[in-house]
C-alpha positions in Angstrom: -17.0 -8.1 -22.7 -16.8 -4.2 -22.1 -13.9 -3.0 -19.7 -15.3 -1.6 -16.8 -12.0 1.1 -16.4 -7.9 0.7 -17.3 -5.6 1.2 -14.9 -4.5 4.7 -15.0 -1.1 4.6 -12.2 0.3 1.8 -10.5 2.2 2.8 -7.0 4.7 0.7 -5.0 6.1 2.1 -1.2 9.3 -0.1 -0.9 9.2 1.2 2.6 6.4 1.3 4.9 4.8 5.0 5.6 7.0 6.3 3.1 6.3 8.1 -0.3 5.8 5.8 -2.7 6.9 5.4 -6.6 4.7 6.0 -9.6 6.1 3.1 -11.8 6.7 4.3 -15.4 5.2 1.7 -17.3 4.5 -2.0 -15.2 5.2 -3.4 -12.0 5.8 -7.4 -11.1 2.9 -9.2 -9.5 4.1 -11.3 -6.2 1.0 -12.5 -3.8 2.2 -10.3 -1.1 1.4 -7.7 -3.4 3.5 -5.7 -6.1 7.1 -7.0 -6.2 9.2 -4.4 -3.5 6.0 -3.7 -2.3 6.1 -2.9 1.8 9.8 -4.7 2.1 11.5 -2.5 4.2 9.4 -0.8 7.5 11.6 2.0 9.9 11.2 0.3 13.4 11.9 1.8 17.0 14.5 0.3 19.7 11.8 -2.2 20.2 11.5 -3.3 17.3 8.0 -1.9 16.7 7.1 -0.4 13.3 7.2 3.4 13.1 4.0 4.7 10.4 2.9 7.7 9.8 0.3 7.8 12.3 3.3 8.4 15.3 5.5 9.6 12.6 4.2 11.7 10.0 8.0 13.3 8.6 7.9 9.9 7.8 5.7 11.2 4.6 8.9 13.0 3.2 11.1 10.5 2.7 11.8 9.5 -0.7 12.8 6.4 -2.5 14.2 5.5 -5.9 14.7 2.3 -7.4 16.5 1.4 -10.6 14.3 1.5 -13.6 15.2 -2.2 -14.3 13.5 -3.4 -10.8 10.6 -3.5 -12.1 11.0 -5.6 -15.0 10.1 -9.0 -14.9 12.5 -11.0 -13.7 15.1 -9.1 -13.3 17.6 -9.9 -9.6 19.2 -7.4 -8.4 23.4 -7.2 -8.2 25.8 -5.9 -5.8 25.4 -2.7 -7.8 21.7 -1.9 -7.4 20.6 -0.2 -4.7 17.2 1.9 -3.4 18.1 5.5 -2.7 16.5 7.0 0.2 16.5 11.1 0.4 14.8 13.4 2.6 14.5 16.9 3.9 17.5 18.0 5.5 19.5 14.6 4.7 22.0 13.5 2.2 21.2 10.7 0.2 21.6 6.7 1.5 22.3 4.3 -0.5 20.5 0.3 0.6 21.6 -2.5 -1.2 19.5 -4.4 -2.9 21.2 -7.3 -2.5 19.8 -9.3 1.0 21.3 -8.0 4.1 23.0 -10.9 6.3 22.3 -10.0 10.1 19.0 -10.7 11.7 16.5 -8.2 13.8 14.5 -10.5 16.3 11.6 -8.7 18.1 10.0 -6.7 15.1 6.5 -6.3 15.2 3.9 -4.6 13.2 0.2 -4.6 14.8 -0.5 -7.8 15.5 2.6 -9.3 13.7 5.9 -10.3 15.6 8.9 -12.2 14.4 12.5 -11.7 12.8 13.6 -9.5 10.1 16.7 -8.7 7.9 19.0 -5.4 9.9 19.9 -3.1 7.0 23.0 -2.3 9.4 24.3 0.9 11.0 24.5 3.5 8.1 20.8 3.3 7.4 20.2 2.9 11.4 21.9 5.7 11.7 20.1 8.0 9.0 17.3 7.2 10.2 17.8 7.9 14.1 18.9 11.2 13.2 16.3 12.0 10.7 13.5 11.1 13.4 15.4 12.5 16.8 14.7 8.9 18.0 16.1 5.6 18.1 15.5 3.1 14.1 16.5 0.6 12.5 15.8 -0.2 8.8 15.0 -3.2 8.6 14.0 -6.0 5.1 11.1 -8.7 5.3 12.4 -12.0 5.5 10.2 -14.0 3.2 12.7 -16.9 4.1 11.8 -17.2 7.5 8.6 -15.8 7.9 5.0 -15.8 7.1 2.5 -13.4 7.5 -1.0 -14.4 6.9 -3.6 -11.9 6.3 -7.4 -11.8 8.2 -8.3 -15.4 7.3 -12.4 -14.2 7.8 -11.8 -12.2 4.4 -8.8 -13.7 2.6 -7.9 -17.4 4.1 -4.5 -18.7 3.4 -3.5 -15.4 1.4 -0.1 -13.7 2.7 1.6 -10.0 3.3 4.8 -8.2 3.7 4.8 -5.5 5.5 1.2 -4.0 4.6 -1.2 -3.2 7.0 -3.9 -5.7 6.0 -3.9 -7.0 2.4 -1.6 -7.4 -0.9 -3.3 -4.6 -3.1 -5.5 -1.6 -2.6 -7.4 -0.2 -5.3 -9.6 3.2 -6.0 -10.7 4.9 -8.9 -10.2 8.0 -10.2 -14.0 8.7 -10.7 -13.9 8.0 -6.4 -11.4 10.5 -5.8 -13.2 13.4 -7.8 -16.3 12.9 -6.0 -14.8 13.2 -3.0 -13.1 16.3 -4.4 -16.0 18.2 -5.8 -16.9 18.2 -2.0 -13.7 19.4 -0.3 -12.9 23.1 -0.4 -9.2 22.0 -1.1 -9.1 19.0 -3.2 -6.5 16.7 -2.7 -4.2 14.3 -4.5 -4.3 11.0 -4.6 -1.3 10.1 -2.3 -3.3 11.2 1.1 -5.2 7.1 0.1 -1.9 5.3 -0.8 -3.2 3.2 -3.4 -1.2 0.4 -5.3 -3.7 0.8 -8.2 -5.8 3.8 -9.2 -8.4 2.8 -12.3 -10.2 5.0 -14.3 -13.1 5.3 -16.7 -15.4 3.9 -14.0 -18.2 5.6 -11.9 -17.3 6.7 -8.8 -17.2 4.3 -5.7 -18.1 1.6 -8.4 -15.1 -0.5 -6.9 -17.3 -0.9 -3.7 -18.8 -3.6 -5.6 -16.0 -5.3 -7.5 -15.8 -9.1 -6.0 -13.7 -10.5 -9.3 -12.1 -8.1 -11.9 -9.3 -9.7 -14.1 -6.5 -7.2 -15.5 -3.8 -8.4 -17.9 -5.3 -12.4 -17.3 -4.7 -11.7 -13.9 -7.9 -12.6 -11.2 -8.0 -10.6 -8.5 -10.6 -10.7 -5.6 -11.9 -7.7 -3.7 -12.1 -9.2 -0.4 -12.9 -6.1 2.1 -13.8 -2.3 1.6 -10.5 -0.6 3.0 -11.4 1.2 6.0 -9.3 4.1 6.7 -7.2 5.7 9.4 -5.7 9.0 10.2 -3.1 8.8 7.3 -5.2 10.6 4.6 -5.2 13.7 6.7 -1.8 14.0 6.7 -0.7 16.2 3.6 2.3 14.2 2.1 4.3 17.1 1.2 4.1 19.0 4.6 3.7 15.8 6.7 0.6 18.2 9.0 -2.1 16.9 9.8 -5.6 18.6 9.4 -9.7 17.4 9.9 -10.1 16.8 6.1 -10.8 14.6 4.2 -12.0 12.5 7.4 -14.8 15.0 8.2 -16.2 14.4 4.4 -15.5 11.1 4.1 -17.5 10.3 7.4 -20.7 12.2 5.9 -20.8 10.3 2.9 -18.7 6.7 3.5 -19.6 5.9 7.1 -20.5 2.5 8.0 -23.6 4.3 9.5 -24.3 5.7 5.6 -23.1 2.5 3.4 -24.1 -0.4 5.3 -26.7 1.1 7.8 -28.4 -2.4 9.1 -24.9 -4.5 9.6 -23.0 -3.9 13.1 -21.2 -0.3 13.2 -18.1 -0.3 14.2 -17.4 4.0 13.5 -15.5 3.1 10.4 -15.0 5.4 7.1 -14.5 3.4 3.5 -12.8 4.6 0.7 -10.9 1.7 -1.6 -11.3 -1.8 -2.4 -8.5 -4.7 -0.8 -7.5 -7.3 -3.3 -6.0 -10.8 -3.5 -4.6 -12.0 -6.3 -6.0 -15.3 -7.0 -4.2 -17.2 -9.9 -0.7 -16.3 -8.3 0.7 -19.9 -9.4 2.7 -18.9 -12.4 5.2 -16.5 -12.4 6.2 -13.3 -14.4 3.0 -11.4 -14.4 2.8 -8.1 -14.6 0.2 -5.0 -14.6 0.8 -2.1 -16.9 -0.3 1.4 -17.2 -3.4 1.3 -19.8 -4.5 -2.5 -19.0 -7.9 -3.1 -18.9 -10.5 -4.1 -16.1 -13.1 -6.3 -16.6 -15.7 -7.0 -13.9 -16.3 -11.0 -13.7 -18.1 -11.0 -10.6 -19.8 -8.0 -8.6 -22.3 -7.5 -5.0 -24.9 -4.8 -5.7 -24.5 -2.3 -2.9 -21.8 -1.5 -0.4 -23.9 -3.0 2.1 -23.8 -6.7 0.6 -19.5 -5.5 -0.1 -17.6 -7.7 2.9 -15.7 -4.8 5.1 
């Protein structure tokens, strides 16, 4: 069987709304997505997540983690931490190690329930970075579930993502899109977790069961998008574009014309990973995709 594309980059945000990192080389699967994935979220004095959509400065924050994280297997010590930088700020060290006291109250969209407090320092750097009231706080895996849409991915779980584990686009998507934008833009404006390439554009729209690196993953639901792609994630402004394109081209109204509009744009694929039994998997830069299993047009894609 002939690979459809290879993956090209592989992104992880270990905190929500934040840039995210461009791993080197692999990153550890997990079924709540790519290990570090969505761990930490910034949250307000009640406890409600801050994303870019109320916060876009959110966009300039940086964060490192040690080379070795993303190795499979590996547990962090008392000596490994995330750095967090941004404009204006001087670096903060988290631990990696889990933080002992408890947040009760946090909630992300429909979400609520207890997380781990990352403790005054990181409170602080935040509060003063925003000109409002956070607290960093850590998913508590221990304690908590949080299940995903059961009508497109029953029984599958999440950290804190907005909807699902992965999100996927291809490169062949993104330069379509470009070749119509007087400005192209990067990649970062979508937030992927993979970006593939070698494949038509918008092919992904159809992907139902692609394996990479004997991994099976599902595409469960076209990822409908919000404001956060016209936020330019070096500035942290907001502009029309590429919304304005996108909704001549990847509207519900233009993709799936006889099903129910609900005013949405598409751009990306959502995926479950569906063998996630045995541990120490990994995806890699340059790993394959093969297409087991695909719809024929957006409109039979689930969204």
């Amino acid at each position: 069987m002939e690979a459809a594309a290879k993956v090209k980059s592989i992104f992880v945000y270990p905190i929500k709304s934040c840039r995210g990192i461009s791993v080197s080389q692999q990153a550890p699967l997990t079924p709540t997505g790519f290990r570090w994935d969505r761990q930490w979220m910034v949250i307000n004095n009640n406890g409600r997540a801050y994303t870019q959509r109320n916060e876009p400065k959110l966009a300039l924050v940086e964060t490192e983690l040690p080379n070795e994280a993303f190795l499979e297997g590996w547990e962090p010590t008392g000596r490994s931490f995330m750095v967090i930088r941004a404009p204006g700020m001087q670096a903060l060290k988290i631990s990696l190690s889990k933080p002992r006291d408890i947040a009760d109250g946090v909630s992300i969209w429909e979400w609520c329930g207890s997380a781990l407090d990352e403790g005054a320092e990181a409170s602080n750097w935040f509060t003063n970075y925003l000109g409002k009231p956070s607290r960093l706080v850590r998913y508590n895996a221990e304690s908590e579930t949080r299940p995903v849409d059961p009508k497109y991915a029953a029984g599958e779980k999440i950290m804190f993502s907005d909807c699902y584990p992965f999100m996927l686009l291809s490169q062949g998507s993104l330069d379509a899109l470009n070749k119509l934008l007087k400005e192209p833009i990067p990649i970062n404006r979508f937030r992927p977790n993979i970006l593939v390439d070698g494949c038509e554009p918008f092919s992904e729209d159809l992907w139902t069961d692609i394996q990479i690196n004997n991994c099976t993953f599902q595409g469960v639901k076209l990822c409908d998008r919000c404001k956060v792609p016209t936020i330019n994630q070096d500035t942290g402004v907001a502009g029309p574009e590429p919304s304005e394109t996108l909704r001549q081209i990847r509207s519900d109204k233009v993709l799936r014309p006889n099903k129910k509009q609900q005013g949405k744009i598409y751009f990306g694929q959502n995926l479950v990973w569906k063998d996630n039994l045995s541990n120490g998997k990994v995806l890699k830069l340059g790993d394959p995709v093969f297409v087991m299993r695909k719809v024929n047009s957006a409109a039979e894609a689930a969204a």
